[in-house]
Backbone as a ProteinNet text record, in pm:
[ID]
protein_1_A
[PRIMARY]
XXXXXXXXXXXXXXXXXXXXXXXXXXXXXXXXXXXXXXXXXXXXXXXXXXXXXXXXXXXXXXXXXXXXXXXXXXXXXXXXXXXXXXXXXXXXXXXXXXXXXXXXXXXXXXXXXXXXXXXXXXXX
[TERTIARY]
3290.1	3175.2	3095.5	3054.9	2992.7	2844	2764.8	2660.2	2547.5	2453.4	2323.5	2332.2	2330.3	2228.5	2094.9	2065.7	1926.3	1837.5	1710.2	1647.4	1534	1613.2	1487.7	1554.3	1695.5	1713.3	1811.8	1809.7	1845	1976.6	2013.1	2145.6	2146.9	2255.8	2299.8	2202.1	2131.4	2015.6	2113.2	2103.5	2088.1	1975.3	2057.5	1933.3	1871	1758.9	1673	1564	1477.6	1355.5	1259.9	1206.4	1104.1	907.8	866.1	779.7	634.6	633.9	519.6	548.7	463.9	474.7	407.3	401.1	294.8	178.8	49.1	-94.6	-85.6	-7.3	-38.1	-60	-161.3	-265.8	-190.8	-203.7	-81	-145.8	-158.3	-221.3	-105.6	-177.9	-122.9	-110.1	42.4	89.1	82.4	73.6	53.3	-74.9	-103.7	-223.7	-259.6	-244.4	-337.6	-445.8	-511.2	-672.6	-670.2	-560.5	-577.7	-555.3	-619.9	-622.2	-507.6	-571.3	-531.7	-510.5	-350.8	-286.8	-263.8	-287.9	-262.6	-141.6	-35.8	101.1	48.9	100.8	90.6	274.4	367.1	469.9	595.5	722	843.5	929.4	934.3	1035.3	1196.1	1281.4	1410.8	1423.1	1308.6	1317.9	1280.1	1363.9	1398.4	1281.2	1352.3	1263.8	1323.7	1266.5	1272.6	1145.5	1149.8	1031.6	952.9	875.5	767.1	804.8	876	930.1	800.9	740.7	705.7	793.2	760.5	853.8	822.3	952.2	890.7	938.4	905	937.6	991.4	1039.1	1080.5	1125.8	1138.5	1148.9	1260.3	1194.4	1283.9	1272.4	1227.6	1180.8	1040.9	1076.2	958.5	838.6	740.3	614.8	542.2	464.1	393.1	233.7	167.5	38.8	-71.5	-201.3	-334.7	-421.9	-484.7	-602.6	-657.1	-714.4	-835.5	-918.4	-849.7	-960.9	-914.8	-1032.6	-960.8	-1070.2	-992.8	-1068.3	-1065.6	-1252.9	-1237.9	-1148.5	-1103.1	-1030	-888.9	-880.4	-727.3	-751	-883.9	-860	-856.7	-864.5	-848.8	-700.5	-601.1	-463.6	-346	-262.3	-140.2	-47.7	-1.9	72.8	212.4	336.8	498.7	410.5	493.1	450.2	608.6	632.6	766.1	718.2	742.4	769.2	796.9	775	890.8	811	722.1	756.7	722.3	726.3	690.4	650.8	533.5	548.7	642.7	640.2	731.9	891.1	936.4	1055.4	1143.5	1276.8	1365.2	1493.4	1632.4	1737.2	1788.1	1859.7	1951.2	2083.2	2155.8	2283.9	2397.9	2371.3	2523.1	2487.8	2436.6	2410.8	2354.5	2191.6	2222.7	2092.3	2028.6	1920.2	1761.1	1675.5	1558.2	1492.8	1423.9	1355.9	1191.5	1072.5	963.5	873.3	834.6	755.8	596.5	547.2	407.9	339.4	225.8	146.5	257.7	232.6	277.5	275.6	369	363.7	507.6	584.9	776.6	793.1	916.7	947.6	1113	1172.2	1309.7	1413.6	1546	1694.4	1716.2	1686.1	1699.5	1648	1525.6	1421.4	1506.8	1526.9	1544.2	1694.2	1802.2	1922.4	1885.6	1753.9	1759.6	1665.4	1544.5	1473.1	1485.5	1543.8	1592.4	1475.4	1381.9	1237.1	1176.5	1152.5	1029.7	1089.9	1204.6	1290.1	1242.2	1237.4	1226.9	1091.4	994.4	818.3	814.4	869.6	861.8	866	787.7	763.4	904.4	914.8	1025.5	1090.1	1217.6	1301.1	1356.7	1337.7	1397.7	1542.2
-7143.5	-7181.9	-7056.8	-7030.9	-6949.3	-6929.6	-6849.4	-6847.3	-6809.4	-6895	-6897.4	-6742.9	-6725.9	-6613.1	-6636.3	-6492.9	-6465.5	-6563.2	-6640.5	-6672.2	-6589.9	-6566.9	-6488.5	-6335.9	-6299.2	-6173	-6158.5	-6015.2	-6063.6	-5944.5	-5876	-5798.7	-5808.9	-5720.3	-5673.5	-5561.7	-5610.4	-5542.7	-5490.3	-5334.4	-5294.8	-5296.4	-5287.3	-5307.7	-5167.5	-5205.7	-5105.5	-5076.3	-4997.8	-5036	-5102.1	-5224.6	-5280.5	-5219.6	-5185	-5119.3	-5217.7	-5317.7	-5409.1	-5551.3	-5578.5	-5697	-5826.2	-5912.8	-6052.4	-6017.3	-5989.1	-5974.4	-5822.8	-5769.5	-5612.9	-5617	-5519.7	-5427.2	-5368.2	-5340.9	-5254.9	-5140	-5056.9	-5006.3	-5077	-5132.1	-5155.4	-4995.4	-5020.3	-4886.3	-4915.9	-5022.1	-5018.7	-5009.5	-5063.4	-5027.4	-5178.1	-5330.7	-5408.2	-5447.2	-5305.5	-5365.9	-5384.4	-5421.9	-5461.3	-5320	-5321	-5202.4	-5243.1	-5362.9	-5374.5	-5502.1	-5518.5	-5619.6	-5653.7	-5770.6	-5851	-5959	-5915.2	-5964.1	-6108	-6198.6	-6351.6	-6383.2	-6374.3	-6377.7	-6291.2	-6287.1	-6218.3	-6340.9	-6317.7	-6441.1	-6368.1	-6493.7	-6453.4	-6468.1	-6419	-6489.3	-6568	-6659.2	-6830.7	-6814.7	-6704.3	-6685.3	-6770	-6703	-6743.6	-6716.1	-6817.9	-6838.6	-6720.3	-6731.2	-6540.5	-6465.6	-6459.5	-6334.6	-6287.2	-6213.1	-6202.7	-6132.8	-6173.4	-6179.3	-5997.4	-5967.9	-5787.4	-5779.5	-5660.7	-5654.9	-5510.3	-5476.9	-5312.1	-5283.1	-5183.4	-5124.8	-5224.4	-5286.9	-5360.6	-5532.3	-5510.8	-5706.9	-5785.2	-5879.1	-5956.4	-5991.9	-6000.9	-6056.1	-6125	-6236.5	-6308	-6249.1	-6209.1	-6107.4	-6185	-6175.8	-6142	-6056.7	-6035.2	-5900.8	-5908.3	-5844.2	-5768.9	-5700.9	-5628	-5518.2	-5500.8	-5515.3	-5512.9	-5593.3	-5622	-5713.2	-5821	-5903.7	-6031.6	-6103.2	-6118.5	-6196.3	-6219.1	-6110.2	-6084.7	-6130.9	-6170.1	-6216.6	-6369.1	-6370.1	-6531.9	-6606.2	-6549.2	-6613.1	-6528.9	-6636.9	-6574.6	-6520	-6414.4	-6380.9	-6297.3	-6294.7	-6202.7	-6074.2	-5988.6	-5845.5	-5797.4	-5678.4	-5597.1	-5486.7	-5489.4	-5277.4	-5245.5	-5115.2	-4961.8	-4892.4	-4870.6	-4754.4	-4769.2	-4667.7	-4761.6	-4608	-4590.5	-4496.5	-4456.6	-4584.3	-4549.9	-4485.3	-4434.1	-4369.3	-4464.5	-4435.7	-4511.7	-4429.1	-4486.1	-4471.7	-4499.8	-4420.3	-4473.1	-4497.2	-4599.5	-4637.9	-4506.9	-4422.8	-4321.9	-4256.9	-4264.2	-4132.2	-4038.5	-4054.1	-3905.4	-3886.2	-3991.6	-3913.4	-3996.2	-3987.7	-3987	-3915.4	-4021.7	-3978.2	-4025.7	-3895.4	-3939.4	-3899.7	-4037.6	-4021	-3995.8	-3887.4	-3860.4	-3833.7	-3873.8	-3868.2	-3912.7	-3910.5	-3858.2	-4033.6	-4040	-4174.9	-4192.4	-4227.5	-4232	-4343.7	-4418.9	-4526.2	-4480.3	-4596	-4516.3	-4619.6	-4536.9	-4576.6	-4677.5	-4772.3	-4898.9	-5018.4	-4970.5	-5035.5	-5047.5	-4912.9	-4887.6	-4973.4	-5036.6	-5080.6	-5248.5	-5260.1	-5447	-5474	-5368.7	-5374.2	-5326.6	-5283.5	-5244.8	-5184.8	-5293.6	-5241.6	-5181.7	-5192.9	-5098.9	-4937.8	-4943.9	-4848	-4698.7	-4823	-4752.9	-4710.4	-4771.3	-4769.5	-4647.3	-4638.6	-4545.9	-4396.3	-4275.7	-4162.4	-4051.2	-4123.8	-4086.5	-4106.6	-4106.5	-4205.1	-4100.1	-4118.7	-4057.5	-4143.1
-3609.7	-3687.2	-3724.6	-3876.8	-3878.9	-3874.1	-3890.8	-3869.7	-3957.7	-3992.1	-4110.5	-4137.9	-4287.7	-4340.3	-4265.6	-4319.7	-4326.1	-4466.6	-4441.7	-4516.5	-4609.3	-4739.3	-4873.8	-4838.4	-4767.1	-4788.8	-4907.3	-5001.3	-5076.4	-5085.6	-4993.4	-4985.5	-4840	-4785.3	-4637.2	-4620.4	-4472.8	-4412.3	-4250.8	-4211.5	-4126.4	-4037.4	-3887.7	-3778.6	-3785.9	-3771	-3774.5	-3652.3	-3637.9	-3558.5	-3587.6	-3493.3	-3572.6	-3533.9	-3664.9	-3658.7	-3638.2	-3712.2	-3772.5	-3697.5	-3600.5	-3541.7	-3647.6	-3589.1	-3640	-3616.5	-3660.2	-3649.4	-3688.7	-3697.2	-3757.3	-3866.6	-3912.4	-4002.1	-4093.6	-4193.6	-4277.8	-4403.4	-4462.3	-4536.8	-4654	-4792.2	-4919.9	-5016	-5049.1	-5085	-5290.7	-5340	-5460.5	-5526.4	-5691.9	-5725.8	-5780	-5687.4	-5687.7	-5681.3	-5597.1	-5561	-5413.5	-5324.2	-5153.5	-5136.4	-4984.8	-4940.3	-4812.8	-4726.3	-4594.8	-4595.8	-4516.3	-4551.4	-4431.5	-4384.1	-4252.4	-4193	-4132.6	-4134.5	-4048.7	-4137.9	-4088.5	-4021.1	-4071.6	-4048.7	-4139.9	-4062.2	-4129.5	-4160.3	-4330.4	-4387.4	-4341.7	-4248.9	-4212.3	-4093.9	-4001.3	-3839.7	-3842.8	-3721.2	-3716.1	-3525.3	-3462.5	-3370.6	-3238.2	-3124.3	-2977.4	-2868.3	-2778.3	-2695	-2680.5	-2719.5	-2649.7	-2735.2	-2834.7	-2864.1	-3020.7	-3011.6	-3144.3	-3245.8	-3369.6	-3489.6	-3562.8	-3552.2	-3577.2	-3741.1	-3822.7	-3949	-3947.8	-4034	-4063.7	-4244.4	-4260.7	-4362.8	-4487.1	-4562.1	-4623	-4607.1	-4518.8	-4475.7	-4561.3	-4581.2	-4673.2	-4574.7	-4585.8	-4523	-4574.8	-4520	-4568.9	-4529.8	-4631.9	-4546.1	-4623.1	-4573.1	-4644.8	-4666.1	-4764.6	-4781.2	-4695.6	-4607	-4504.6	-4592.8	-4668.9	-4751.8	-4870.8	-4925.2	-5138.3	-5198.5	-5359.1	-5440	-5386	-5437.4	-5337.4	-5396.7	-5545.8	-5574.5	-5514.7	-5431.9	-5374.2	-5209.6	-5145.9	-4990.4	-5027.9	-4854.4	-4808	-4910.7	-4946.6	-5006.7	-4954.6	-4962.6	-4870.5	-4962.4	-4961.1	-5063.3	-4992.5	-5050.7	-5006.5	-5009.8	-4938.2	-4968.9	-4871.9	-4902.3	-4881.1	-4841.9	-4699.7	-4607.6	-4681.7	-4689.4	-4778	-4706.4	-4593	-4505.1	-4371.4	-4245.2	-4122.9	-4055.3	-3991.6	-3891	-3784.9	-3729.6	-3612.5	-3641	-3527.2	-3546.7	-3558.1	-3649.8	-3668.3	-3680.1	-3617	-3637.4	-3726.2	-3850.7	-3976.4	-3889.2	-3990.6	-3943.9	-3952.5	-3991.1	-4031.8	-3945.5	-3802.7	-3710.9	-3721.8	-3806.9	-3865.8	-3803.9	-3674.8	-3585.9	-3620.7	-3559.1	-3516.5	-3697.6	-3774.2	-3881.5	-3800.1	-3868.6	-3838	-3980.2	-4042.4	-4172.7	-4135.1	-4187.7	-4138.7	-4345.8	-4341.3	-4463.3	-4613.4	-4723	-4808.4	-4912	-5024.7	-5096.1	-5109.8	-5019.7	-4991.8	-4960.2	-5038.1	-5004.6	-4874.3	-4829.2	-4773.7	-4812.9	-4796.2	-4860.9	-4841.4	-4735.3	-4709	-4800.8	-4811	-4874.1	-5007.5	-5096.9	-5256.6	-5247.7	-5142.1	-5156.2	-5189.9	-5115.7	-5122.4	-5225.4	-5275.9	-5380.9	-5442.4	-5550.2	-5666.9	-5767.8	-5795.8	-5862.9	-5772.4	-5640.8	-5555.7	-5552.4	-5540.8	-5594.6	-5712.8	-5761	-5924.7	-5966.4	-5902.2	-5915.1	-5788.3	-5685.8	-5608.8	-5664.7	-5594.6	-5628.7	-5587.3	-5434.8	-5344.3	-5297.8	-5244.2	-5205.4	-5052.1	-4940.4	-4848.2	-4778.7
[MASK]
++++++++++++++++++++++++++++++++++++++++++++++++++++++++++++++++++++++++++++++++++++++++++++++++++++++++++++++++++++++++++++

C-alpha cells in the first residue's frame, strides 16, 4: 500500500532542517505592506501527539500580519519560506550552510517556486 502525498506541495521536497515552528514570528521578505508574519500552521503536516508542526525553506504557511498595513492584519493568508536562519544541511553533502543578513532566496525554494524564483535578487 502506498502512501499519501504531501497536501498543496507542488514538486519533490527534500528533508531539510526545520527552522520555523507553529507560533513563530517571521520577518515578510516582499513589498506588500506586512512586516511580521505570524505562523498559524504548515500546509502538508497531517501531524502526531505533542509534536509541533515545523516549516523550512520551501514549505507553504498559513500566517497573519503582526505588523503592516491595517488592511493586511487580523486575515489569514498562504505565505512561502525562502529563507531560514537556522543551519541547514543540503542534500548533496555539501555541509552546514549559515545565512546571516542580506535579501537571498535558496535552491530549494527556486525548484518548487518557480515565480519566487524569478522575483528573487539571489539565489544561493
Amino acid at each position: 500500500m502506498s502512501k499519501r502525498g504531501r497536501a498543496g506541495s507542488m514538486g519533490n521536497k527534500f528533508r531539510t532542517t526545520l527552522g520555523l515552528c507553529v507560533g513563530s514570528v517571521m520577518n515578510c521578505a516582499d513589498n506588500t505592506g506586512a512586516k511580521n508574519l505570524y505562523i498559524i500552521s504548515v500546509k502538508g503536516i497531517k501531524g502526531r501527539l505533542n509534536k509541533i508542526p515545523g516549516a523550512t525553506c520551501g514549505n507553504m504557511v498559513m500566517a497573519t500580519v503582526k505588523k503592516g498595513k491595517p488592511e493586511l492584519r487580523k486575515k489569514v493568508m498562504p505565505a512561502v519560506v525562502v529563507r531560514q536562519r537556522r543551519t541547514w544541511r543540503r542534500v548533496d553533502g555539501g555541509g552546514y550552510i549559515y545565512f546571516e543578513g542580506g535579501w537571498k532566496g535558496r535552491e530549494e525554494c527556486a525548484d518548487l517556486w518557480p515565480r519566487i524564483a524569478s522575483a528573487a535578487g539571489t539565489v544561493l
